[in-house]
C-alpha positions as CSV (number, residue, x, y, z in Angstrom):
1,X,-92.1,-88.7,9.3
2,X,-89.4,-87.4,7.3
3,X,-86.0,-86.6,8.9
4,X,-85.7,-83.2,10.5
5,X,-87.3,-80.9,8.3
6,X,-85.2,-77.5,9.7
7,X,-82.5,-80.6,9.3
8,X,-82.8,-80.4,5.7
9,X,-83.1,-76.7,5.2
10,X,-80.3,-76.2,7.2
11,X,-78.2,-78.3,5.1
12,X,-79.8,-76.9,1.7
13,X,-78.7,-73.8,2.4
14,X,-75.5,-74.4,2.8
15,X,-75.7,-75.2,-1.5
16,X,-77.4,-71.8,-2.0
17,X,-75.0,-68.9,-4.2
18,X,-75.7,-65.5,-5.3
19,X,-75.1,-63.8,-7.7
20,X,-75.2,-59.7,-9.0
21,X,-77.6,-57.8,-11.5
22,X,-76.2,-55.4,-13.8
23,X,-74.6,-56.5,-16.8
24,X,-74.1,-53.1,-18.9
25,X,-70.6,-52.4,-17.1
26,X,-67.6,-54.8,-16.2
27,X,-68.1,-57.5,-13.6
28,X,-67.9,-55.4,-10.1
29,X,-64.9,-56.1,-7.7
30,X,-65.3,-58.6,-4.8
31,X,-63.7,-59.3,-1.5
32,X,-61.4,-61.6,-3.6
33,X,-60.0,-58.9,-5.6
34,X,-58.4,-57.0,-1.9
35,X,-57.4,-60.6,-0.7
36,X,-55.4,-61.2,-4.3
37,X,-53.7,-58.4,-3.6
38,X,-52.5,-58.9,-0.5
39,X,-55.3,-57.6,2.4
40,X,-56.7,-61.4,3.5
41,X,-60.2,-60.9,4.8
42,X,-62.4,-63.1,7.3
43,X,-66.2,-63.1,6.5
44,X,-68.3,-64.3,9.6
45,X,-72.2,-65.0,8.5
46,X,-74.9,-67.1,10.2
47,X,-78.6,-67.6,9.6
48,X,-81.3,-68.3,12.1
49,X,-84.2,-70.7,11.5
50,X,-87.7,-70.5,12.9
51,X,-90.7,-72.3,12.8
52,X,-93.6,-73.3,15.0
53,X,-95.6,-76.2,16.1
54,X,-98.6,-74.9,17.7
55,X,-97.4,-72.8,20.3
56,X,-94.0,-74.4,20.6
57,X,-90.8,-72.6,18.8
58,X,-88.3,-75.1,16.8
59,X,-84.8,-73.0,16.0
60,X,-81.8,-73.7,14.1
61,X,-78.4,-72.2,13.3
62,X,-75.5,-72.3,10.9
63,X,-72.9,-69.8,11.2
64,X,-69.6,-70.0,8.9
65,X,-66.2,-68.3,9.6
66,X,-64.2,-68.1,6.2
67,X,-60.7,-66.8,6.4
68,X,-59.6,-66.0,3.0
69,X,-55.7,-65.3,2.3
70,X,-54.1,-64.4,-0.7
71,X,-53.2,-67.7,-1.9
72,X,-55.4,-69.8,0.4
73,X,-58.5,-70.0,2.1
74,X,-59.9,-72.3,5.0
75,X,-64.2,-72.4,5.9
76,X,-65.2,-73.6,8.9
77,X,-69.2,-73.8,9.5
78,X,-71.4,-75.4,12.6
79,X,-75.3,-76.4,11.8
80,X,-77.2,-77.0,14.5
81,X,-80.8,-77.5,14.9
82,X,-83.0,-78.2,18.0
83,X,-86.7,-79.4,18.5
84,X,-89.5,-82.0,20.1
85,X,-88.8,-85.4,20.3
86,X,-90.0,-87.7,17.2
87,X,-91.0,-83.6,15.5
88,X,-87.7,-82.9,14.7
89,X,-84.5,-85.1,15.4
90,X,-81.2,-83.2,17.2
91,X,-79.3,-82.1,14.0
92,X,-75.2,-81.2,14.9
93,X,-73.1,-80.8,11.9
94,X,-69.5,-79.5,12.0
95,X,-67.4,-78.6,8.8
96,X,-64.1,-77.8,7.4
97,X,-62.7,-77.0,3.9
98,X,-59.7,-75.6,2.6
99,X,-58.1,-74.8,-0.2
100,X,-57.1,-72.0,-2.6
101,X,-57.8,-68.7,-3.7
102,X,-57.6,-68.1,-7.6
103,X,-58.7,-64.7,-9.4
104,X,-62.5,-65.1,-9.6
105,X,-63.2,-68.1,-6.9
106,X,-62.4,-70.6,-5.0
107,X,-60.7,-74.0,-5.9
108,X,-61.2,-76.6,-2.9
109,X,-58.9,-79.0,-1.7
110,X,-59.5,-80.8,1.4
111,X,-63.3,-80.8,3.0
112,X,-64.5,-82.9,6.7
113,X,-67.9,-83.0,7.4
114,X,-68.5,-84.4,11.3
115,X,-72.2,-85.4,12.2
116,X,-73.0,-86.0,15.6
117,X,-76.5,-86.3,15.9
118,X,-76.0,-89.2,18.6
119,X,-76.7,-92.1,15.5
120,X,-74.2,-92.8,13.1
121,X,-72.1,-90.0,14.0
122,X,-70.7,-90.4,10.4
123,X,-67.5,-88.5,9.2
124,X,-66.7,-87.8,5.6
125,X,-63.0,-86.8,4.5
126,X,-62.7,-85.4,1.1
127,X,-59.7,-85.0,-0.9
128,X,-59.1,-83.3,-4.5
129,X,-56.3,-84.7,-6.6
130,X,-55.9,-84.2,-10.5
131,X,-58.3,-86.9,-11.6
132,X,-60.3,-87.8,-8.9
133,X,-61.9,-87.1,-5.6
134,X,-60.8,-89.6,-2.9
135,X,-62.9,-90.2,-0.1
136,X,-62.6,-91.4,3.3
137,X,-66.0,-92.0,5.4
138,X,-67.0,-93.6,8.9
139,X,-68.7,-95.4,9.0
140,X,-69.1,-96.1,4.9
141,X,-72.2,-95.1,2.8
142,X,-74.7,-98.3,2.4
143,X,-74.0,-97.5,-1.3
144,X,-72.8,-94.4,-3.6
145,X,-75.8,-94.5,-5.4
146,X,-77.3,-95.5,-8.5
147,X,-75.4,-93.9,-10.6
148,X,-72.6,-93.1,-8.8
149,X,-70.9,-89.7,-9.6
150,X,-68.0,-90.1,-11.9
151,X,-64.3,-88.7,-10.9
152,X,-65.1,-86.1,-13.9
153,X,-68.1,-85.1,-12.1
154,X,-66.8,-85.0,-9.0
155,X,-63.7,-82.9,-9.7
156,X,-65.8,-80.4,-11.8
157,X,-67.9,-79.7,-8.4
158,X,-67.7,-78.2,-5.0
159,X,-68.1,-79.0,-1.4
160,X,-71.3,-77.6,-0.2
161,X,-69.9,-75.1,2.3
162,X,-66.9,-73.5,-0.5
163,X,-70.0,-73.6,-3.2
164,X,-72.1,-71.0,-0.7
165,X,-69.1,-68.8,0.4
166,X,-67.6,-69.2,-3.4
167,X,-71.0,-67.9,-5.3
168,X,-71.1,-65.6,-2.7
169,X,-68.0,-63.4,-3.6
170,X,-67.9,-64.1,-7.5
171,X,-68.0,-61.3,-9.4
172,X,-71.8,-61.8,-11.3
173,X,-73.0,-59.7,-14.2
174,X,-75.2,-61.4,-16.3
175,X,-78.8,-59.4,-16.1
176,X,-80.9,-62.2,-17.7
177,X,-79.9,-64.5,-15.1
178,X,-78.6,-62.5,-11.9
179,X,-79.0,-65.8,-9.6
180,X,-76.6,-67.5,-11.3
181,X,-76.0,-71.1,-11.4
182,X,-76.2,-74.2,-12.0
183,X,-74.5,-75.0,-9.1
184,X,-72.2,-78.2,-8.9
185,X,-71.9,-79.5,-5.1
186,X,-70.7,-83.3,-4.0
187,X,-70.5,-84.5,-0.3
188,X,-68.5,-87.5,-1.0
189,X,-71.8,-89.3,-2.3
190,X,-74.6,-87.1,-3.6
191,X,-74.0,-85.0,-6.4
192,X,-76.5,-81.9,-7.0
193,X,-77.2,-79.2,-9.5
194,X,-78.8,-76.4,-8.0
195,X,-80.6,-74.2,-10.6
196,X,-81.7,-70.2,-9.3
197,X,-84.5,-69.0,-11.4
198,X,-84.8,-65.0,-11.1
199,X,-88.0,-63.6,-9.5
200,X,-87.5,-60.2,-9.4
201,X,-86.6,-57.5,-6.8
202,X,-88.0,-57.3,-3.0
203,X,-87.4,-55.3,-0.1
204,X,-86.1,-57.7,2.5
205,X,-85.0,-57.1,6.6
206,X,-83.0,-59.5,8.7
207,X,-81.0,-58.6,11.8
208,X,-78.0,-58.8,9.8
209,X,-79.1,-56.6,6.4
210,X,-82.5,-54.6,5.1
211,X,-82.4,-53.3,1.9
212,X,-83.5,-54.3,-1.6
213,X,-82.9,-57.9,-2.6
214,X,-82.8,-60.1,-5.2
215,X,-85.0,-63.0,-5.2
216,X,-84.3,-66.5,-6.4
217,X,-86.0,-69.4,-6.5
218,X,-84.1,-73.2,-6.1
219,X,-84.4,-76.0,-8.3
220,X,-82.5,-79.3,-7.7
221,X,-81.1,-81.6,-9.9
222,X,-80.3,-85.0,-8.2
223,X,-77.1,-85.7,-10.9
224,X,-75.9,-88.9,-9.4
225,X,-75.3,-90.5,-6.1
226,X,-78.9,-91.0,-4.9
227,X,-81.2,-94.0,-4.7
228,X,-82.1,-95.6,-7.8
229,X,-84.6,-94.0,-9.6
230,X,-85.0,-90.6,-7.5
231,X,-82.0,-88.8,-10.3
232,X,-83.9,-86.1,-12.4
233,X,-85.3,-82.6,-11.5
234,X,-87.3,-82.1,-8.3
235,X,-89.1,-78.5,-7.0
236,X,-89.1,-80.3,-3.7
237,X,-85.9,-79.9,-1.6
238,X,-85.2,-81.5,1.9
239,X,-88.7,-82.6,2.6
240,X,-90.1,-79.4,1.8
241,X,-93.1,-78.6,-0.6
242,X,-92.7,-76.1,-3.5
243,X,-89.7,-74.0,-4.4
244,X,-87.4,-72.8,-1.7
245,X,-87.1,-69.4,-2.1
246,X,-84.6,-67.0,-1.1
247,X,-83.2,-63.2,-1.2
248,X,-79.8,-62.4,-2.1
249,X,-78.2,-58.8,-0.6
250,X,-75.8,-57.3,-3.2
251,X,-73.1,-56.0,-0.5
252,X,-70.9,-52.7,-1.2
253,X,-68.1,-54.6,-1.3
254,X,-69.4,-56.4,-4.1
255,X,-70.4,-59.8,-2.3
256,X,-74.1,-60.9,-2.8
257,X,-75.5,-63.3,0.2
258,X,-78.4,-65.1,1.0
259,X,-80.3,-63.0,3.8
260,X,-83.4,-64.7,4.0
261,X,-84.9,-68.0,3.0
262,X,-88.3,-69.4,3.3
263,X,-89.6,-72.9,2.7
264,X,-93.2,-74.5,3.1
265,X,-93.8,-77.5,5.3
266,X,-96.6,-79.8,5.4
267,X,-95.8,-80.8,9.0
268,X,-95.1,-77.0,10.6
269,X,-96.1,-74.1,8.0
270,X,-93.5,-72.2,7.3
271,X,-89.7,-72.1,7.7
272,X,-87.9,-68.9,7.9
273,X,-84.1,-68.4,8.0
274,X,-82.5,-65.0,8.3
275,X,-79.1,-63.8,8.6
276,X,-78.3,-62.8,12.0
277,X,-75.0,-61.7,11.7
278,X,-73.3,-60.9,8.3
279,X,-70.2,-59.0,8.0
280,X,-66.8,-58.6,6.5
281,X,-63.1,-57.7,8.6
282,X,-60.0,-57.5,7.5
283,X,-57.1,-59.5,9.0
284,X,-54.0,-57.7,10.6
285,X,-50.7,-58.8,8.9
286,X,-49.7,-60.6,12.5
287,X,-52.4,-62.6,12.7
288,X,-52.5,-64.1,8.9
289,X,-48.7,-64.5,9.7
290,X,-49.8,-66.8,12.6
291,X,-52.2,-68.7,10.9
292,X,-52.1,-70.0,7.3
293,X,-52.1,-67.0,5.1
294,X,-49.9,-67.9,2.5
């Protein structure tokens, strides 16, 4: 059976990005416009997965805590996913990236991704320099796939967890494509497109957000970095069949985030994951001083 199917969409959506819908006036302001000038701003989001096996639940979380300074920023995410025994393997994933904060996005610099799911346990240290994107991992890849991504590629991407928090504050405002995209994310040896097709508006409730949302559908394009012969364009992400699809909520403060995402499974039916908590605060001066505000 294939690896931990809530695994796998747990980890894909950490590559999904929004994206707004009106394109007849100027590009809306974002969170990163009050954190450029001056008012850093945490955003705290997490998403719930559910599914069932006959009568038995299998859950998952990922929560992210992004704290977002006027020069710099720092993510910090935890995916977790639980289940039966040879159904779904124990999935614990922690998750760090850093780096800085320029008018329109974010620029990464350093990113650590931690897996302790009790087998390889492998760590992956990412660094961005000026031509190149060194990496440190324990224990190494087998491989960095066939191709491998080149240092042009790899500096022109993102880490997955600044491309979802990235895409999600962007100002957007292109009406023929409001999902955005293509989306350039590398983990230190898979490099991935992500394409968001637009599917029109839907009235969508999570614990976190109801309200009228955007709906995307994901394509991805394996670039380089995967086994030989699996590059190209695949519907089929994570071990699940057909397009994932997923609703972006265009926030107030001009933010637009994934609050649900669904996914069909050959093994359990269908995969749901729903933002359970979703919400923007702004940082007192004392505590950015005490941190790494910048």
């Amino acid at each position: 059976m294939k690896r931990a199917l809530l695994a796998g969409l747990a980890s894909t959506l950490l590559f999904v990005a929004p994206a707004s819908t009106d394109s007849t006036s100027p590009a809306p302001d974002t969170p990163l416009t009050s954190v450029r000038d001056g008012q850093p701003v945490r955003m705290i989001y997490e998403l719930k997965a559910s599914a069932w096996l006959f009568i038995i639940p299998i859950t998952g979380k990922a929560r992210f805590n992004a704290e977002l300074h006027p020069n710099t920023y720092r993510i910090t995410s935890a995916v977790k996913t639980t289940g039966l025994a040879d159904v779904l393997v124990d999935y614990d994933l922690g998750l760090s990236s850093t780096g800085y904060v320029r008018d329109d996005s974010l620029d990464p610099y350093a990113y650590v991704s931690q897996n302790s799911d009790g087998k390889k346990n492998r760590r992956v240290e990412l660094l961005w320099g000026a031509e190149d994107v060194a990496a440190d991992v324990t224990p190494a890849f087998g491989d960095l796939g066939h191709p491998p991504a080149t240092p042009e590629q790899k500096i022109d991407a993102l880490d997955p967890i600044t491309a979802l928090i990235n895409f999600s504050l962007q100002p957007r405002a292109d009406a023929e494509a409001p999902c955005g995209g293509p989306l350039k994310i590398f983990d230190g040896r898979q490099l991935s497109y992500l394409h968001l097709d637009y599917a029109g508006m839907k009235t969508v409730r999570s614990d976190a957000w109801r309200g009228e949302a955007i709906e995307c559908h994901v394509t991805l394009e394996k670039v380089a970095g995967f086994k030989e012969g699996s590059s190209g364009t695949d519907d089929n992400l994570a071990g699940i069949d057909g397009p994932l699809r997923m609703w972006l909520a265009p926030l107030p403060n001009g933010a637009t985030v994934p609050v649900r995402i669904e996914a069909q499974t050959e093994d359990i039916g269908k995969v749901t994951l729903q933002a359970s908590q979703l919400r923007f605060e702004p940082i007192v001066v004392e505590e950015a001083n005490a941190g790494n505000g910048g």
